[in-house]
LUMLO-568738 format. One record per residue: residue in one letter; x, y, z of N, C-alpha, C in turn. Coordinates in nm, 3 decimals, m for minus. Last residue first. Layout:
+--------+---------+---------+---------+---------+---------+---------+---------+---------+---------+
! residu !      nx !      ny !      nz !     cax !     cay !     caz !      cx !      cy !      cz !
+--------+---------+---------+---------+---------+---------+---------+---------+---------+---------+
!      A !       X !       Y !       Z !       X !       Y !       Z !       X !       Y !       Z !
...
+--------+---------+---------+---------+---------+---------+---------+---------+---------+---------+
//
This chain:
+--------+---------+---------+---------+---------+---------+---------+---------+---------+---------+
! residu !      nx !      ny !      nz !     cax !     cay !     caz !      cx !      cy !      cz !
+--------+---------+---------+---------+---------+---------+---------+---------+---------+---------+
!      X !  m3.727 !  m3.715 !  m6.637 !  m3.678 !  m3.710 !  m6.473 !  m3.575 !  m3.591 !  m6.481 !
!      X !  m3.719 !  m3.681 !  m6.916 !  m3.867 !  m3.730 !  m6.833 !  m3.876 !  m3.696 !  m6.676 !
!      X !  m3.515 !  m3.566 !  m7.114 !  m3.548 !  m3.596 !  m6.989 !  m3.681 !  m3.548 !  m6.972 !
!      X !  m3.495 !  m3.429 !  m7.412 !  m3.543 !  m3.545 !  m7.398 !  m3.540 !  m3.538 !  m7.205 !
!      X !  m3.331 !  m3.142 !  m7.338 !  m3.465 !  m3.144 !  m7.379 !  m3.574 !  m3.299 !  m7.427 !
!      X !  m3.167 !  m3.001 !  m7.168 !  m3.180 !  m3.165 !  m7.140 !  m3.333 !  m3.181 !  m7.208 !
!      X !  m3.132 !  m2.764 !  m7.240 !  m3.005 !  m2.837 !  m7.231 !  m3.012 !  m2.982 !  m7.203 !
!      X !  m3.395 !  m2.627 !  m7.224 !  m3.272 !  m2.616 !  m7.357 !  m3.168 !  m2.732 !  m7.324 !
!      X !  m3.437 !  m2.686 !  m6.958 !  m3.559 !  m2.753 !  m7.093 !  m3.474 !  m2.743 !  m7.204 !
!      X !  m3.282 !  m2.526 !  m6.840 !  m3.308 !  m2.676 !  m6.797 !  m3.350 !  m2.743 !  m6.927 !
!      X !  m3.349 !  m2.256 !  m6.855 !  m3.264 !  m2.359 !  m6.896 !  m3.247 !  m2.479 !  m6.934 !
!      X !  m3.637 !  m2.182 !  m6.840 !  m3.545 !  m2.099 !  m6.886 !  m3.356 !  m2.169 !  m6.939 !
!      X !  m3.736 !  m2.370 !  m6.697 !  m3.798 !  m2.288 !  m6.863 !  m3.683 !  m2.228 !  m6.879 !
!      X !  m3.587 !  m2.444 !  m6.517 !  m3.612 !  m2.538 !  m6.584 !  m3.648 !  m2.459 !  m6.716 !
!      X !  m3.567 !  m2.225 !  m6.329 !  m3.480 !  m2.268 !  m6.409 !  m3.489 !  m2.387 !  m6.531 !
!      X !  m3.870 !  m2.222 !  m6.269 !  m3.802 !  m2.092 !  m6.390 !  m3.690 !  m2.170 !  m6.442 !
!      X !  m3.873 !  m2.432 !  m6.130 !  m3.957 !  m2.416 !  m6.231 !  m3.905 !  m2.341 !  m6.350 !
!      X !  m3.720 !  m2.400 !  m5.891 !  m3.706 !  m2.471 !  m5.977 !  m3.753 !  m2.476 !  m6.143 !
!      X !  m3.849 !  m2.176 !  m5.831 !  m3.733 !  m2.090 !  m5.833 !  m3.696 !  m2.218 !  m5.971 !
!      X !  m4.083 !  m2.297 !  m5.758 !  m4.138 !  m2.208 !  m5.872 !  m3.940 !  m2.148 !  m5.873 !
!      X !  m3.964 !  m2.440 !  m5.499 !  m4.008 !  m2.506 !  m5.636 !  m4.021 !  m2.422 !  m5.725 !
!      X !  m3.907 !  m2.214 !  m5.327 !  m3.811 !  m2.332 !  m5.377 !  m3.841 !  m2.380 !  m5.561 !
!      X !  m4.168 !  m2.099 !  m5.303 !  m4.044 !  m2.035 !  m5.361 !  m3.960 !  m2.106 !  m5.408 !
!      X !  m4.284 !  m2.280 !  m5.184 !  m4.338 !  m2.262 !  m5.266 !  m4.240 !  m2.177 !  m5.354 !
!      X !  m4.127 !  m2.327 !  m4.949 !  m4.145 !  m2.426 !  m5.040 !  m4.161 !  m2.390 !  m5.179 !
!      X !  m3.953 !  m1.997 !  m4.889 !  m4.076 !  m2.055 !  m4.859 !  m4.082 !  m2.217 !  m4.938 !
!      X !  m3.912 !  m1.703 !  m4.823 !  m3.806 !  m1.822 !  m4.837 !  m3.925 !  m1.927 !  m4.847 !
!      X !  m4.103 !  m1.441 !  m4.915 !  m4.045 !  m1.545 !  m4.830 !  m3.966 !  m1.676 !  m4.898 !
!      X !  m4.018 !  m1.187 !  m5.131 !  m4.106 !  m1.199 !  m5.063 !  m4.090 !  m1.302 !  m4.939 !
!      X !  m3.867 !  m1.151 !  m5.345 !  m3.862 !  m1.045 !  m5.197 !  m3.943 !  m1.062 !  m5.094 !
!      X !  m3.613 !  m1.332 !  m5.542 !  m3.772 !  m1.280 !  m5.452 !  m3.747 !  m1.211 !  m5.348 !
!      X !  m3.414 !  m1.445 !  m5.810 !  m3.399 !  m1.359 !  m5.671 !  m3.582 !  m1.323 !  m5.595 !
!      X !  m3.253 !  m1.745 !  m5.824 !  m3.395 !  m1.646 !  m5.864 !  m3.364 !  m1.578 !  m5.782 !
!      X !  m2.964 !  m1.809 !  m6.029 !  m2.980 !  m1.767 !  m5.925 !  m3.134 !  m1.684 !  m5.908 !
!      X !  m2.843 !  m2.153 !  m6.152 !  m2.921 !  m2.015 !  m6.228 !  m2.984 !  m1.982 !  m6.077 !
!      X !  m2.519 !  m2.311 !  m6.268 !  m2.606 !  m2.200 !  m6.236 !  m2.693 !  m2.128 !  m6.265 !
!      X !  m2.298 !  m2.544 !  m6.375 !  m2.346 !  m2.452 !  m6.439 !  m2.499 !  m2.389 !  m6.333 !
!      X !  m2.192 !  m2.816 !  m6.438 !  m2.146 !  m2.668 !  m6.336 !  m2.170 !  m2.579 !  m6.388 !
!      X !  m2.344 !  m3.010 !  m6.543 !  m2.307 !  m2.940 !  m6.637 !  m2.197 !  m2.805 !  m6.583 !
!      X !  m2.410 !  m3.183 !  m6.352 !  m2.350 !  m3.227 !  m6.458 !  m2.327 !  m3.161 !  m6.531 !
!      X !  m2.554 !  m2.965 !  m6.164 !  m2.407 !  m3.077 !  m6.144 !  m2.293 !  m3.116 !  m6.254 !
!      X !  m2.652 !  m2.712 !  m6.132 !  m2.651 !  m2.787 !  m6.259 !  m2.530 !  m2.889 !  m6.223 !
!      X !  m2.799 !  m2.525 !  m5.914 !  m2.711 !  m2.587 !  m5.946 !  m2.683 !  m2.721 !  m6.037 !
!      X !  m2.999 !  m2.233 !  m5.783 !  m2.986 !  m2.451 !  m5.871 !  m2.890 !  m2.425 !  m5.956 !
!      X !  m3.091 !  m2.090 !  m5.499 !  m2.940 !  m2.091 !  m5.622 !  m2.980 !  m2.233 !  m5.674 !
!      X !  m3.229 !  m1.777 !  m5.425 !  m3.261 !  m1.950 !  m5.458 !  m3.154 !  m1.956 !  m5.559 !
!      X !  m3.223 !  m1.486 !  m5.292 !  m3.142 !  m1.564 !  m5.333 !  m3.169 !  m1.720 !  m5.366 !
!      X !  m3.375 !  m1.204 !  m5.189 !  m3.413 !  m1.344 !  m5.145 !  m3.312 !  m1.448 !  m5.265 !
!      X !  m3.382 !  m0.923 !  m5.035 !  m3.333 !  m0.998 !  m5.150 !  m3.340 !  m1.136 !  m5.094 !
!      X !  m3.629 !  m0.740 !  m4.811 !  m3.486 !  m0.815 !  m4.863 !  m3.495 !  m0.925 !  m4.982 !
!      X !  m3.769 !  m0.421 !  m4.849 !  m3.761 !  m0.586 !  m4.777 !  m3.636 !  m0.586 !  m4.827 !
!      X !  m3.873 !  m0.193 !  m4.937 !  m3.822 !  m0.239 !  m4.988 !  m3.802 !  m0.414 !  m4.945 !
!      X !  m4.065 !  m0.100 !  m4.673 !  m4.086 !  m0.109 !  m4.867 !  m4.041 !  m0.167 !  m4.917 !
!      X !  m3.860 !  m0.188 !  m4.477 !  m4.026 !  m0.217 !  m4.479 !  m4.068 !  m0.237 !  m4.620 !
!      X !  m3.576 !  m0.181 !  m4.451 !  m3.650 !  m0.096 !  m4.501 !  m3.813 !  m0.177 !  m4.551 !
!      X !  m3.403 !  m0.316 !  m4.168 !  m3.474 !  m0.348 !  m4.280 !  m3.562 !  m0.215 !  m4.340 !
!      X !  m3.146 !  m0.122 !  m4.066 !  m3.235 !  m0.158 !  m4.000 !  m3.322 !  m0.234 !  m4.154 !
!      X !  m2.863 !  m0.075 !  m3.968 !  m2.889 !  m0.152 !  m4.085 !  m3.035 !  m0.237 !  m4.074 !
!      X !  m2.798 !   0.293 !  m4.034 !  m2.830 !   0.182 !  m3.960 !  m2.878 !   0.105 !  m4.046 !
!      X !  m2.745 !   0.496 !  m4.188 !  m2.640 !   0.493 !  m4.068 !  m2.680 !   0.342 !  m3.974 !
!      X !  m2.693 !   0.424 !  m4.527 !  m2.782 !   0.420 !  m4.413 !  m2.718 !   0.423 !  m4.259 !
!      X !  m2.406 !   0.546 !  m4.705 !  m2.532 !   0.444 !  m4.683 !  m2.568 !   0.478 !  m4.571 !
!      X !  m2.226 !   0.645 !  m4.991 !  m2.303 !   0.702 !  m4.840 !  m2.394 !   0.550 !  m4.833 !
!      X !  m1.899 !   0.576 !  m5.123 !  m2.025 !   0.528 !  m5.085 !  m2.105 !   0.567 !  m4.998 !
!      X !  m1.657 !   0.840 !  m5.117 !  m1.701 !   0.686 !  m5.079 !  m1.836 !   0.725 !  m5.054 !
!      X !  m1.484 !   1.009 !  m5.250 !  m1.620 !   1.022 !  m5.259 !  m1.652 !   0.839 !  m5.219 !
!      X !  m1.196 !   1.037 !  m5.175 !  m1.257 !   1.185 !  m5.057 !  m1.420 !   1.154 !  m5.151 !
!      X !  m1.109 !   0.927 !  m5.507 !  m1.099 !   0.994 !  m5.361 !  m1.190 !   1.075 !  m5.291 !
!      X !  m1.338 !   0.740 !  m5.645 !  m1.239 !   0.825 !  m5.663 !  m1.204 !   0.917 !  m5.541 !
!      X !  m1.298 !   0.368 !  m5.557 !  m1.360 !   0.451 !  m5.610 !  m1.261 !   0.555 !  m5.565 !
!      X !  m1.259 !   0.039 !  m5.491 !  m1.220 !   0.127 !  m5.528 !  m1.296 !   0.222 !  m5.605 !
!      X !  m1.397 !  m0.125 !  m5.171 !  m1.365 !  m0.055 !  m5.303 !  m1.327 !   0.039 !  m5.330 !
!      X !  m1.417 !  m0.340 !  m4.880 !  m1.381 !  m0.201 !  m4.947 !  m1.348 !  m0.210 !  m5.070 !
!      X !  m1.599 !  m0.507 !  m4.614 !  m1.503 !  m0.469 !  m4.753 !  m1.497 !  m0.314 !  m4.775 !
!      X !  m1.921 !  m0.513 !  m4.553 !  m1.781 !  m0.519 !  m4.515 !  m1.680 !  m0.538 !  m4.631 !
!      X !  m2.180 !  m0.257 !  m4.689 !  m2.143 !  m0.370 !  m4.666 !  m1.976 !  m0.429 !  m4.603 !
!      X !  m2.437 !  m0.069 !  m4.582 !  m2.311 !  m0.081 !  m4.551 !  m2.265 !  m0.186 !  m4.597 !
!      X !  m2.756 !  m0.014 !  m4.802 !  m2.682 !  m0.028 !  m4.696 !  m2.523 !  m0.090 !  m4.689 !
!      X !  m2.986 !   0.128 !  m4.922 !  m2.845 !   0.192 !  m4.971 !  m2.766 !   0.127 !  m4.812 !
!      X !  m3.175 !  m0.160 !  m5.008 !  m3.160 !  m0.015 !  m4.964 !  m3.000 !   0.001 !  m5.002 !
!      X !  m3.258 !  m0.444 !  m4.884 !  m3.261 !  m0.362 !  m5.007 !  m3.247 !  m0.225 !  m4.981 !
!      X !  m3.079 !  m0.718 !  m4.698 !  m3.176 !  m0.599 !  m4.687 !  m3.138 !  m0.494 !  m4.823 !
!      X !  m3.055 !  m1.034 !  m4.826 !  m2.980 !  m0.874 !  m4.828 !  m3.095 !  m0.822 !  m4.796 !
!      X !  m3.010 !  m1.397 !  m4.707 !  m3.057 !  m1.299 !  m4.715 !  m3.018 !  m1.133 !  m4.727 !
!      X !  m2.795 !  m1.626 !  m4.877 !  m2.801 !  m1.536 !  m4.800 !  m2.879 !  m1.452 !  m4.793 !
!      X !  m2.947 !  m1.867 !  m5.075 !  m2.857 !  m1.816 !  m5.007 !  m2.887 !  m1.668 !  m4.917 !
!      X !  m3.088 !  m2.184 !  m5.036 !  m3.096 !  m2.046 !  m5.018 !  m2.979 !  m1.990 !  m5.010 !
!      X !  m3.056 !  m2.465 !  m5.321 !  m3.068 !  m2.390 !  m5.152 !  m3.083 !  m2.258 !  m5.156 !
!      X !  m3.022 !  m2.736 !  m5.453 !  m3.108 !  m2.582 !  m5.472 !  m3.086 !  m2.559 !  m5.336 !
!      X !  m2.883 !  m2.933 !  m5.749 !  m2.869 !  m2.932 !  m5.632 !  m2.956 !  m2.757 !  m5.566 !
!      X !  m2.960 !  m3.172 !  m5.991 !  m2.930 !  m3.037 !  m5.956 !  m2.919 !  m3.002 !  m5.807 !
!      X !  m2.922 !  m3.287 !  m6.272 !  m2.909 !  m3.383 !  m6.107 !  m2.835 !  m3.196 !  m6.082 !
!      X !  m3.105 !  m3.447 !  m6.589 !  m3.057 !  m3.332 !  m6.500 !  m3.042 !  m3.368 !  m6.391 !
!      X !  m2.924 !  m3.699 !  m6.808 !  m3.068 !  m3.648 !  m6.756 !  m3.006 !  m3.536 !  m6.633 !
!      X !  m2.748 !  m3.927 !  m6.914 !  m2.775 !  m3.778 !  m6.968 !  m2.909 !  m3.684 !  m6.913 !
!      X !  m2.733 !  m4.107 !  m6.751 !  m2.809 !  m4.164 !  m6.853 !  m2.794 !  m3.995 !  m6.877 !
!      X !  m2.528 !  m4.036 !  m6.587 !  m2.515 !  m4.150 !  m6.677 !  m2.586 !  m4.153 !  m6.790 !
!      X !  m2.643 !  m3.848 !  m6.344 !  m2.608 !  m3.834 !  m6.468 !  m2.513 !  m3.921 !  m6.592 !
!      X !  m2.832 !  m4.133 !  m6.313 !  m2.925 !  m3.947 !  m6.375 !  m2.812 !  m3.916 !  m6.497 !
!      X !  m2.639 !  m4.253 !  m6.124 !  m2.719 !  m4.332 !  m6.212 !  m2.831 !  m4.207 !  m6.360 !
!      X !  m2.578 !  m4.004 !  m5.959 !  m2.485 !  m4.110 !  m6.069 !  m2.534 !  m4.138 !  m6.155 !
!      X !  m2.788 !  m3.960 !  m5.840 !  m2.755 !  m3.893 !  m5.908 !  m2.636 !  m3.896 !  m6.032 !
!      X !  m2.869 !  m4.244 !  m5.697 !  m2.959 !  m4.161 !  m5.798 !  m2.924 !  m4.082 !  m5.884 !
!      X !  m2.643 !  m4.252 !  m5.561 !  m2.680 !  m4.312 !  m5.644 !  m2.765 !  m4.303 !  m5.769 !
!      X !  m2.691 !  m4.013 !  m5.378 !  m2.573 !  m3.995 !  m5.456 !  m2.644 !  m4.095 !  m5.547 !
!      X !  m2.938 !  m4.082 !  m5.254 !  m2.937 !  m3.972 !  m5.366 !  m2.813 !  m3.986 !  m5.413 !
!      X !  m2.835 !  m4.299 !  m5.078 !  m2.963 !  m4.323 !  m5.202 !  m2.908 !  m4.221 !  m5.245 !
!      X !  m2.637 !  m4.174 !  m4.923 !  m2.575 !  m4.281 !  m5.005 !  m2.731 !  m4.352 !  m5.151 !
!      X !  m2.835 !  m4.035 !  m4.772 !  m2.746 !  m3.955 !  m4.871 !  m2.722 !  m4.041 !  m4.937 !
!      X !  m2.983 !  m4.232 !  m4.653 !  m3.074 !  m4.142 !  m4.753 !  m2.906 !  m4.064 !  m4.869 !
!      X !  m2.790 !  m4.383 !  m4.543 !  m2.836 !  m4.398 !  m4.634 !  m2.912 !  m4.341 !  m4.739 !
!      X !  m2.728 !  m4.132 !  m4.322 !  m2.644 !  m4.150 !  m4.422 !  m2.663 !  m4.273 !  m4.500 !
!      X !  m2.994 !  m4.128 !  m4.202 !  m2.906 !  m3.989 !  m4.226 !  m2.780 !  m4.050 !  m4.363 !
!      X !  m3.110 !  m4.261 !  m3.986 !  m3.099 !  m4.346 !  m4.157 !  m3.042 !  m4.245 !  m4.217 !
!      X !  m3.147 !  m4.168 !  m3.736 !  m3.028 !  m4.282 !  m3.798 !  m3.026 !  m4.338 !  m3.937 !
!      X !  m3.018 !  m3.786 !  m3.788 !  m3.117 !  m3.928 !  m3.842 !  m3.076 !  m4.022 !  m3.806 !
!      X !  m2.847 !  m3.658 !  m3.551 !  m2.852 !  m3.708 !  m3.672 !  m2.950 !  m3.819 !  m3.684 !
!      X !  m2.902 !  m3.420 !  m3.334 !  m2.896 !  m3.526 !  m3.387 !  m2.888 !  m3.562 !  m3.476 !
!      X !  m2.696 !  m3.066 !  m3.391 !  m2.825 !  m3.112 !  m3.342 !  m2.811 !  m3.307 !  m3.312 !
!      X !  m2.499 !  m2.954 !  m3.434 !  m2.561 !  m2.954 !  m3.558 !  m2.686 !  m3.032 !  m3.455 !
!      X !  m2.283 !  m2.678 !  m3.292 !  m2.367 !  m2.810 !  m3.271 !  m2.468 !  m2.816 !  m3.433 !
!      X !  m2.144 !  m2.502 !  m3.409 !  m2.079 !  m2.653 !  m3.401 !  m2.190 !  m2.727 !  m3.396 !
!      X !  m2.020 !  m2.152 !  m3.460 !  m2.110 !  m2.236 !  m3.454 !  m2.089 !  m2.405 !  m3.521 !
!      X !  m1.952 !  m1.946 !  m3.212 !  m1.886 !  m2.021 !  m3.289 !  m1.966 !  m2.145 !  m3.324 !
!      X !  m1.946 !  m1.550 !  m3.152 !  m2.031 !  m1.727 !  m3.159 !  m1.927 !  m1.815 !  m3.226 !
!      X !  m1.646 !  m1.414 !  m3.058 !  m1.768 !  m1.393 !  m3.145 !  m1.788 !  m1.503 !  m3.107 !
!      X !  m1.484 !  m1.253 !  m2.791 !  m1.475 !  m1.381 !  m2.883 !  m1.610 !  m1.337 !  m2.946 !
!      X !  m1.272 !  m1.123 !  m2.574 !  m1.368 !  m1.098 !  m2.671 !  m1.367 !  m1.201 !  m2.753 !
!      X !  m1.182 !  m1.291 !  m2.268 !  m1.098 !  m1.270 !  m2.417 !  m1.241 !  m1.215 !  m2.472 !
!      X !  m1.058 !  m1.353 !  m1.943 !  m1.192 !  m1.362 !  m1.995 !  m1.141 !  m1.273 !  m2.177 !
!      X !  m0.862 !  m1.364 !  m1.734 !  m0.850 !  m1.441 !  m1.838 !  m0.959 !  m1.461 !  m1.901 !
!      X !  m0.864 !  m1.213 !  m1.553 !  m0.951 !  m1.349 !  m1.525 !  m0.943 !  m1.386 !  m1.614 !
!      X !  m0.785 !  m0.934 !  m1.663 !  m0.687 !  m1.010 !  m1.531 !  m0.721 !  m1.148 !  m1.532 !
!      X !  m0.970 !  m0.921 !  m1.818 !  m0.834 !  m0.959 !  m1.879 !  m0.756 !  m1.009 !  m1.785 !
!      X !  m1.145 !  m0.840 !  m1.647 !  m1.144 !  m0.938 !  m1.742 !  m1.071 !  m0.993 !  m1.785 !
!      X !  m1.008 !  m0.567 !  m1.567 !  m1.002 !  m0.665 !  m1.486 !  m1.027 !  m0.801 !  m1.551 !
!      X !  m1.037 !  m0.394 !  m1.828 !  m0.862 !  m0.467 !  m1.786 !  m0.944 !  m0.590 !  m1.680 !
!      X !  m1.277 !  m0.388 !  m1.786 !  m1.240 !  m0.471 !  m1.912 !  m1.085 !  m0.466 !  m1.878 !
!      X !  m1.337 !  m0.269 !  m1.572 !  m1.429 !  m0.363 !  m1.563 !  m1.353 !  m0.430 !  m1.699 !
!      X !  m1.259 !  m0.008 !  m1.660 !  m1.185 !  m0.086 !  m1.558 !  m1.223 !  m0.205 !  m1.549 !
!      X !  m1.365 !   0.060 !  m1.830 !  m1.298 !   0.065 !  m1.871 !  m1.235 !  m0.048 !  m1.766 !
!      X !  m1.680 !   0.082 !  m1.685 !  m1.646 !  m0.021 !  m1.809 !  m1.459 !   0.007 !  m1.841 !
!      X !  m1.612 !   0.180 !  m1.360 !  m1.659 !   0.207 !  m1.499 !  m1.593 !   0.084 !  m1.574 !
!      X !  m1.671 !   0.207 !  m0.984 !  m1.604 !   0.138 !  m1.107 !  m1.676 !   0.132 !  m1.277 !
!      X !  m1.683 !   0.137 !  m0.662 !  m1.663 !   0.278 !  m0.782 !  m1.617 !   0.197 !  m0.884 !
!      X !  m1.961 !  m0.069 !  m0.538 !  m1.828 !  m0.064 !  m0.604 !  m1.851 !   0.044 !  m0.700 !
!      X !  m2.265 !  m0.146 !  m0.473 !  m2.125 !  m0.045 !  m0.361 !  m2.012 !  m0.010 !  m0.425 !
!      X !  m2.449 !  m0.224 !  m0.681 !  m2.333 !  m0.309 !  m0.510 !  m2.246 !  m0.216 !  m0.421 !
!      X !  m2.442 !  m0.059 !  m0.829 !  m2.525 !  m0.073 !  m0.784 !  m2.534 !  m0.189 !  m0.649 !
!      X !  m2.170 !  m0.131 !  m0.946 !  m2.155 !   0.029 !  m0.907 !  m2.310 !  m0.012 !  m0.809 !
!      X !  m2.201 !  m0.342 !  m1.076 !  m2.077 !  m0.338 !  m0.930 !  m2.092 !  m0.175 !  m0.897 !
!      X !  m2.307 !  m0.274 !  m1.298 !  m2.399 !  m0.429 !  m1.172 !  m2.322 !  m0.406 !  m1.026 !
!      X !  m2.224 !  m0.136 !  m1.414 !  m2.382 !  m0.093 !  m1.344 !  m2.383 !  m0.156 !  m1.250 !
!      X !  m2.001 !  m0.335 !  m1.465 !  m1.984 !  m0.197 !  m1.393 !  m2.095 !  m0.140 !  m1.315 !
!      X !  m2.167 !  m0.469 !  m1.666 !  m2.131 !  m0.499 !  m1.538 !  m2.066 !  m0.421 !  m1.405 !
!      X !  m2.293 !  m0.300 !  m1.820 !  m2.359 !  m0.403 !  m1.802 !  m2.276 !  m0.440 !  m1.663 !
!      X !  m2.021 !  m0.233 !  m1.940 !  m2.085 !  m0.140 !  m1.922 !  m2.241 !  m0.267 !  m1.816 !
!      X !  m1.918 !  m0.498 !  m2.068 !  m1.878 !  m0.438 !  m1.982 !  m1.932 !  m0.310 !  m1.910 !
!      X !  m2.195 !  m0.722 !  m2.124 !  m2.123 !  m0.597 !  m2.143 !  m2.052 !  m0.580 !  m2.026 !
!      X !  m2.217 !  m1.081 !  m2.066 !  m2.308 !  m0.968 !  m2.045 !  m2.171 !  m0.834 !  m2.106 !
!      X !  m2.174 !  m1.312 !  m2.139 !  m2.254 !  m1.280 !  m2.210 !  m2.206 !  m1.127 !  m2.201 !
!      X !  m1.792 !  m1.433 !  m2.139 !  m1.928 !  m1.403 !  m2.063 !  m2.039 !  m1.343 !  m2.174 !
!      X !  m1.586 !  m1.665 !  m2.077 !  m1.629 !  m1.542 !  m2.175 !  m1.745 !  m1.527 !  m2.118 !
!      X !  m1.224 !  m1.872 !  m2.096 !  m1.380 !  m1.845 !  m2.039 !  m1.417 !  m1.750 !  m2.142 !
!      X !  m1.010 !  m2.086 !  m2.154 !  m1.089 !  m1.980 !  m2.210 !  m1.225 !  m2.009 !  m2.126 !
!      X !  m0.923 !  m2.318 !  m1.960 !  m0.897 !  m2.188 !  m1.920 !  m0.931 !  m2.109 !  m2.020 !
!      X !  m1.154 !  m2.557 !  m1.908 !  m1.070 !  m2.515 !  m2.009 !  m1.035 !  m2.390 !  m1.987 !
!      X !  m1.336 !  m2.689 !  m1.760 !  m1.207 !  m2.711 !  m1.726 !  m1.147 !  m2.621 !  m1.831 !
!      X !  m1.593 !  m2.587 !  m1.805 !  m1.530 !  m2.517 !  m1.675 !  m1.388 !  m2.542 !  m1.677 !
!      X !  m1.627 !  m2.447 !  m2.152 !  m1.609 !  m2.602 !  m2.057 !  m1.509 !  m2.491 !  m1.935 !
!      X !  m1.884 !  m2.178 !  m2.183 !  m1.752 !  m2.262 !  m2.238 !  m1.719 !  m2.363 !  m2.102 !
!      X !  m2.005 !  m1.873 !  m2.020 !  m2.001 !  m2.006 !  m2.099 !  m1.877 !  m2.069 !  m2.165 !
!      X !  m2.117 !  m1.763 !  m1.745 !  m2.033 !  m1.781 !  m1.827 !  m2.034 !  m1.915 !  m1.943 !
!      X !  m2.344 !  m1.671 !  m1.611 !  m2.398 !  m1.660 !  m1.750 !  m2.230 !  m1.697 !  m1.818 !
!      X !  m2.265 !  m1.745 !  m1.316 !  m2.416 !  m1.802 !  m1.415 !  m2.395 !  m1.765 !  m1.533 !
!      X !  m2.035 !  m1.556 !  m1.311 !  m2.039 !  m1.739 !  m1.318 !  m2.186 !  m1.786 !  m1.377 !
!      X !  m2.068 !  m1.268 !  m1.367 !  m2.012 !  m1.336 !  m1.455 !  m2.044 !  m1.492 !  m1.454 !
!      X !  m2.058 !  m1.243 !  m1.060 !  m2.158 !  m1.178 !  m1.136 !  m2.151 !  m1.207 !  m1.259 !
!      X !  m1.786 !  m1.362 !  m0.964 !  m1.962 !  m1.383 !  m0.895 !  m2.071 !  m1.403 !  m0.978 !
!      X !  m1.611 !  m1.192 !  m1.041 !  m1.573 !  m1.302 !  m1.109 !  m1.756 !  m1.401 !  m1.043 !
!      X !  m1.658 !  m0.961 !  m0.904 !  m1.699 !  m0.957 !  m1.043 !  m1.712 !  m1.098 !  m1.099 !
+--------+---------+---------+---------+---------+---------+---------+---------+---------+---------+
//
């Protein structure tokens, strides 16, 4: 087993956590289609014999870094000092999390009245009609203060900016109504 596992194991060879891609069911097939009697149940104590653990992703690599990566930041902080000094807006905008729209599952739990919990979708497949919730968050630095657009359509530049836009009519323009920048 420990064979059929080495190409797809991952993590440092020296480090005694190992883990594998494939299923336990997945590998049983693989040792039953070799000659070996053997089901997923057995196939997951033996794992455990090899010191192989259930683990989720763990995410680290960030890729390269610019080499000008941390002047550009050390410019915008400045910028944004220097902004909010003079009383002018220094906002910050990203995406947040994508939601599929429908009656679907979420993790947690609430309180509601006995023996009537929440029905949802037995699967958390996207609903076509509906799509997903699209989240653009700007962030008011100097003021900690928030305005969240929601779209259904794409994450997109063009979303970014028109997300900027609203907040600006809708806030922005009341609260910093001399700024040029």
């Amino acid at each position: 087993m420990d064979a059929l596992i080495d190409p797809v194991t991952r993590g440092d060879p020296e480090s005694p956590l190992r883990w594998t891609c494939k299923s336990t069911r997945l590998l049983a097939n693989e040792l039953n289609r070799q000659g070996y009697e053997i089901g997923p149940t057995r196939v997951r104590f033996l794992l455990h014999e090899l010191e192989y653990s259930l683990q989720s992703n763990q995410k680290t690599g960030e890729g390269e870094d610019h080499p000008d990566r941390n002047n550009q930041f050390l410019s915008i902080n400045d910028h944004g000092k220097r902004f909010l000094y003079a009383g002018l807006p220094v906002i910050s905008v990203d995406t947040k999390k994508k939601e599929n729209l429908g009656h679907f599952s979420n993790q947690g739990r609430e309180y509601r009245p006995q023996g009537q919990p929440l029905e949802t979708n037995m699967h958390d497949f996207p609903d076509e009609e509906l799509g997903k919730a699209i989240p653009y968050g700007v962030y008011d630095i100097g003021r900690n203060e928030g305005w969240v657009n929601v779209g259904i359509n794409h994450d997109t530049a063009q979303f970014a900016a028109n997300s900027i836009r609203r907040w600006w009519t809708r806030m922005g323009s009341d609260r910093f109504p001399n700024a040029t920048q």
